[in-house]
C-alpha positions as CSV (number, residue, x, y, z in Angstrom):
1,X,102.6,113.7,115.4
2,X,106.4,114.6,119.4
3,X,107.3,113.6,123.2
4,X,107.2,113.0,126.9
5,X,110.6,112.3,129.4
6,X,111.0,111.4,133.4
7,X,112.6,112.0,136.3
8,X,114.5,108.0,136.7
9,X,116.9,108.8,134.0
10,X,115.9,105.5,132.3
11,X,116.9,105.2,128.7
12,X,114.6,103.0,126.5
13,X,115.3,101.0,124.2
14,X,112.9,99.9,121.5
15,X,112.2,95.9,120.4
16,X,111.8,97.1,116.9
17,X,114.9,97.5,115.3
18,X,115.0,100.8,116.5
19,X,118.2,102.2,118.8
20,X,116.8,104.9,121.6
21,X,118.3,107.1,123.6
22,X,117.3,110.0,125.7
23,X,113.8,108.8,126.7
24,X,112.6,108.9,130.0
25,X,109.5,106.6,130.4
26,X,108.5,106.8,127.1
27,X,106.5,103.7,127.6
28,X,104.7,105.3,130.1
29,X,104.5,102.2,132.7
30,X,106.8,104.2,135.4
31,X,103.4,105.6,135.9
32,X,101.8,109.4,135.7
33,X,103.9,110.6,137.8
34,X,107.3,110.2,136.5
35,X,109.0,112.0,133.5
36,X,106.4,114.1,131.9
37,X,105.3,117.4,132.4
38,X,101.6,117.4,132.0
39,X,98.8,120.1,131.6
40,X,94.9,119.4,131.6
41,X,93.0,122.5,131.7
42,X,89.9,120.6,132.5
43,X,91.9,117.8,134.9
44,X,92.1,114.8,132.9
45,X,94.0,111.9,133.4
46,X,96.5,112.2,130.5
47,X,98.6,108.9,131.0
48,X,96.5,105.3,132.3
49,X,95.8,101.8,131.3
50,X,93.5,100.9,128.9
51,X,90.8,100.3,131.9
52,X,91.5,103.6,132.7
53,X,90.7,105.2,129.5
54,X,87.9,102.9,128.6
55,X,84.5,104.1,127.3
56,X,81.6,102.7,125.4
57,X,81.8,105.5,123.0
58,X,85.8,104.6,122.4
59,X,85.6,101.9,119.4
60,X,87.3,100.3,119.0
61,X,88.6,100.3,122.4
62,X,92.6,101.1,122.8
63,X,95.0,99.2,124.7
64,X,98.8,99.8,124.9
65,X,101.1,99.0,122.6
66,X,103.6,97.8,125.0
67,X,103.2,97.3,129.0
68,X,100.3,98.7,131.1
69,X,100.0,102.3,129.9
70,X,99.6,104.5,127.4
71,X,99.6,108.7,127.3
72,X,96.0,110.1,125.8
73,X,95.5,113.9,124.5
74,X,92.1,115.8,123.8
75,X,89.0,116.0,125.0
76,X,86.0,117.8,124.5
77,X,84.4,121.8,125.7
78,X,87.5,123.4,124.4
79,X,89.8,120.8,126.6
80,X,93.4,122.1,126.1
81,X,96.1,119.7,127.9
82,X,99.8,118.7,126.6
83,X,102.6,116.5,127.7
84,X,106.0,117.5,127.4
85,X,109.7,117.1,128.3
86,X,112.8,118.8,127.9
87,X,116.0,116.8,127.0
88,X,119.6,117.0,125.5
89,X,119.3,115.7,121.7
90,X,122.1,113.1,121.1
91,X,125.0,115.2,119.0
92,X,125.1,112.8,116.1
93,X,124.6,113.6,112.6
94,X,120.8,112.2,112.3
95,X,118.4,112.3,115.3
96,X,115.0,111.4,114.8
97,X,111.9,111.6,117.4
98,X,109.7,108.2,116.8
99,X,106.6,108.0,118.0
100,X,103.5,105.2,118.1
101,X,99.9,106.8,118.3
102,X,96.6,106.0,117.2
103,X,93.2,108.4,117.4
104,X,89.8,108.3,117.9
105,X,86.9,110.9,117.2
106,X,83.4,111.5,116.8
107,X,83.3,114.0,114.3
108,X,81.0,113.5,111.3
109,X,82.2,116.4,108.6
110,X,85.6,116.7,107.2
111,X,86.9,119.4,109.4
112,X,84.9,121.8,107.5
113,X,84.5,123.9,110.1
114,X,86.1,125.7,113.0
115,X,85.8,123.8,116.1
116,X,85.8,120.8,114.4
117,X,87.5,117.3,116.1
118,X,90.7,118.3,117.9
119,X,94.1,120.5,116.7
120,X,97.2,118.4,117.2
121,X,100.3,120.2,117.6
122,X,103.8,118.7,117.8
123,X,106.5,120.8,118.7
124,X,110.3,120.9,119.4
125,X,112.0,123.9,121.2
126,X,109.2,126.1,120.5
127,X,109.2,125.0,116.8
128,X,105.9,123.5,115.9
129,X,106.5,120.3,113.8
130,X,103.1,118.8,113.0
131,X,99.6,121.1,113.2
132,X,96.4,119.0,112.3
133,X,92.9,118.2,113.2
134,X,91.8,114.7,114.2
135,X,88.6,113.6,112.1
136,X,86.5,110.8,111.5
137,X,87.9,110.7,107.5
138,X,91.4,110.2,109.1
139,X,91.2,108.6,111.9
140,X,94.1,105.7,113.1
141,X,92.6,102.3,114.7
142,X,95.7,100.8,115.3
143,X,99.0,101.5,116.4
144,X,101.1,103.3,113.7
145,X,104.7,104.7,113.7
146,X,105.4,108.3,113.0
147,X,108.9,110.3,113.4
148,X,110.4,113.1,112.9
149,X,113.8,114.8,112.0
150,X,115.7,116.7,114.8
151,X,119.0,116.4,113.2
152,X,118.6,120.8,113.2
153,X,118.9,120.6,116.7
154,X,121.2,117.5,117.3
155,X,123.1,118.1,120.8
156,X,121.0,121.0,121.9
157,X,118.8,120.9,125.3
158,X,115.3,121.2,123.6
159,X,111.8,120.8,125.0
160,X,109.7,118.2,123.4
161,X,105.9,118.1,123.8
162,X,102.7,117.1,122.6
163,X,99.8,119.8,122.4
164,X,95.9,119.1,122.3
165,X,93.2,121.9,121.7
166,X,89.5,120.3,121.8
167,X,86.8,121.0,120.2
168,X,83.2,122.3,121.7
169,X,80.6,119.9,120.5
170,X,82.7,117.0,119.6
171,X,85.5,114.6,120.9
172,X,88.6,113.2,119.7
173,X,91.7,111.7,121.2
174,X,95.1,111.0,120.3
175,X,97.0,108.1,121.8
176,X,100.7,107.5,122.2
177,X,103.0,104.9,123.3
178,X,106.7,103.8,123.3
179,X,108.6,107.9,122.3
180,X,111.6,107.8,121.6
181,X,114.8,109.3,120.8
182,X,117.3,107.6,117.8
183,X,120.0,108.4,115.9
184,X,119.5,105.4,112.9
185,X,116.9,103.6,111.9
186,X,118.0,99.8,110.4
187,X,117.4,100.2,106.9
188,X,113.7,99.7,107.7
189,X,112.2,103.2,108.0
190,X,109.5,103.2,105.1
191,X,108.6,99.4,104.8
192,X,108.4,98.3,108.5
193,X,106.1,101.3,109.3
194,X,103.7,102.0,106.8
195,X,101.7,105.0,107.5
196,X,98.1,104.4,107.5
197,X,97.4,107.9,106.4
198,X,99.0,110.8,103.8
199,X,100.9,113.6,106.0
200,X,102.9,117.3,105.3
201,X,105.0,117.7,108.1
202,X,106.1,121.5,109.0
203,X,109.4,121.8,107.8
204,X,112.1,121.7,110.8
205,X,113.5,124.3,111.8
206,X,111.5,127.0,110.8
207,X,112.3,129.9,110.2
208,X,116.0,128.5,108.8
209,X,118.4,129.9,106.8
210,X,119.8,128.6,104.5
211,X,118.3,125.0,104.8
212,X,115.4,123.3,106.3
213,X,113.7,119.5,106.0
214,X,110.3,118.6,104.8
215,X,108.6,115.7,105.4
216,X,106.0,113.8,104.3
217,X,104.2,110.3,104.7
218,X,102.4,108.2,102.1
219,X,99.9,105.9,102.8
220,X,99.7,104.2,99.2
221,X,102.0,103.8,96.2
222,X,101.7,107.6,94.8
223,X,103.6,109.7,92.0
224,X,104.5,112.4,94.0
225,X,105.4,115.8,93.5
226,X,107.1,119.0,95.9
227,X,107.0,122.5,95.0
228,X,108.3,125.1,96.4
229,X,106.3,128.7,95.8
230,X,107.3,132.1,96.8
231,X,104.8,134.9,98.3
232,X,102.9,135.7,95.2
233,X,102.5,132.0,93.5
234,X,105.7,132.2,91.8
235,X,107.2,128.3,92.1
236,X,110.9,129.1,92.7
237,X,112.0,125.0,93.5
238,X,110.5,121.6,92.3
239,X,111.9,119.1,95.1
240,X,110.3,116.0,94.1
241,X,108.5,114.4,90.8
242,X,108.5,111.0,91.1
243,X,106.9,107.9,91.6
244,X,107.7,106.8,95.5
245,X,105.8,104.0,97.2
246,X,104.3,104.0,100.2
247,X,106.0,105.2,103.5
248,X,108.5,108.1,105.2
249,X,110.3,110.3,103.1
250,X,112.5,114.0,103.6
251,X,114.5,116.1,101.6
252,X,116.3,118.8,102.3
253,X,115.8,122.4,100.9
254,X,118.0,124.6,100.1
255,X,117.3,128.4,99.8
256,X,120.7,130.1,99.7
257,X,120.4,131.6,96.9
258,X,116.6,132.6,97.6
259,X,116.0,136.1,99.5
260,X,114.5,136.5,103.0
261,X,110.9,136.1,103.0
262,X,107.3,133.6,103.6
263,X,107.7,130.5,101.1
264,X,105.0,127.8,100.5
265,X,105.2,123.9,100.1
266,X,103.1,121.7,98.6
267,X,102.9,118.3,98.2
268,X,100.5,116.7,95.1
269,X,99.6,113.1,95.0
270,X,96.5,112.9,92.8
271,X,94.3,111.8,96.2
272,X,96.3,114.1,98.7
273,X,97.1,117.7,99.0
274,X,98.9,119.5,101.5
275,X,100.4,123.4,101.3
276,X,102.3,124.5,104.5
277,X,103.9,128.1,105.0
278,X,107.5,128.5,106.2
279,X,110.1,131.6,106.7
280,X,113.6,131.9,105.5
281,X,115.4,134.6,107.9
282,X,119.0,135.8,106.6
């Protein structure tokens, strides 16, 4: 799941043992009008208050995590609409982007099909970070924390936003609340926030050379294991093999000694998974 800034130049700062910095109105309650670039191609309302948002087909119904409003992405008839911002990273040696969100959606089959539920995109700098449907098999009822690694881009000016491309037949939503930008978390990052579903992030940046960090989040005690494959299936890295429990983990891979080319993840839980592509340009 990325992020949303305004024109007051107010930093927020998080309740949760998180430190933020960078954010304007990531709360949202300086209104719709202040911070975030936003895009509806059908007009939508992209940031209200619960009220605002409410719908009898919306269950449960969705209320903000903190103040009076909350951002909401998706839609239905091929909706497309985003919120972004663009922002100077902090230049420390970790920066993370945290996010709160939770979905709703309608859909019936397990994104089986093309135009199924809604594609959410996260990206960074042109970078896409996250790229995943919204379905009924995975949907979030109540506020979860996600983040991601920007440390690649720590003290650059990069544009963060939040992409939504809707499906035909069906509807789903994502909601978020309370973005932010930090720089540490308080020894607290995979037991405070447990993720209520499994996740492959894209890795970030991409393409890289010679490094780049994957992702991933678990929703249950797993034995976990990371591969690393070249074009034509040959596995060229094993990242992870290990039992990890639940929660928000990355590792960093190395490919200096690898040659230009398309590489493939995967991650392998037993329930969960997940095979991403990325490029290593030298």
């Amino acid at each position: 799941m990325k992020n949303i800034f305004l024109a007051a130049l107010i930093l927020l700062v998080l309740t949760s043992g998180i430190m933020a910095q960078n954010i304007v109105n990531g709360n949202f309650d300086q209104g719709a009008s202040t911070g975030w670039t936003k895009y509806s191609q059908g007009g939508y309302g992209l940031i209200g208050t619960a009220q605002f948002f409410n719908s009898v087909d919306i269950t449960p119904q969705v209320f903000p995590r903190s103040g009076q409003y909350m951002a909401r992405l998706g839609g239905f008839g091929y909706e497309i609409n985003s919120i972004k911002q663009t922002l100077t990273l902090p230049n420390t040696p970790k920066v993370y982007l945290g996010l709160y969100y939770q979905s709703r959606a309608s859909t019936t089959s397990e994104c089986a099909g093309l135009w199924v539920g809604a594609q959410i995109r996260v990206y960074v700098a042109g970078q896409v970070l996250s790229d995943q449907y919204l379905c009924n098999y995975n949907a979030v009822n109540e506020w979860t924390f996600g983040y991601f690694d920007l440390s690649a881009a720590a003290g650059q000016t990069v544009e963060i936003g939040f992409r939504a491309d809707a499906a035909n037949s069906v509807w789903s939503y994502l909601y978020l609340d309370d973005i932010s930008v930090f720089s540490s978390f308080t020894g607290v990052e995979n037991n405070s926030f447990p993720p209520q579903e499994f996740m492959l992030a894209q890795n970030y940046p991409n393409p890289f050379n010679p490094s780049t960090i994957i992702s991933w989040q678990l929703a249950v005690n797993s034995h976990v294991t990371l591969k690393v494959y070249d074009i034509i299936g040959n596995e060229v890295a094993t990242l992870v093999n290990e039992d990890q429990p639940a929660g928000n983990y990355e590792v960093e891979f190395d490919a200096s000694k690898l040659s230009s080319g398309i590489y493939f993840y995967e991650i392998n839980t037993g329930t969960f998974r997940s095979i991403k592509k990325m490029i290593l340009l030298k």
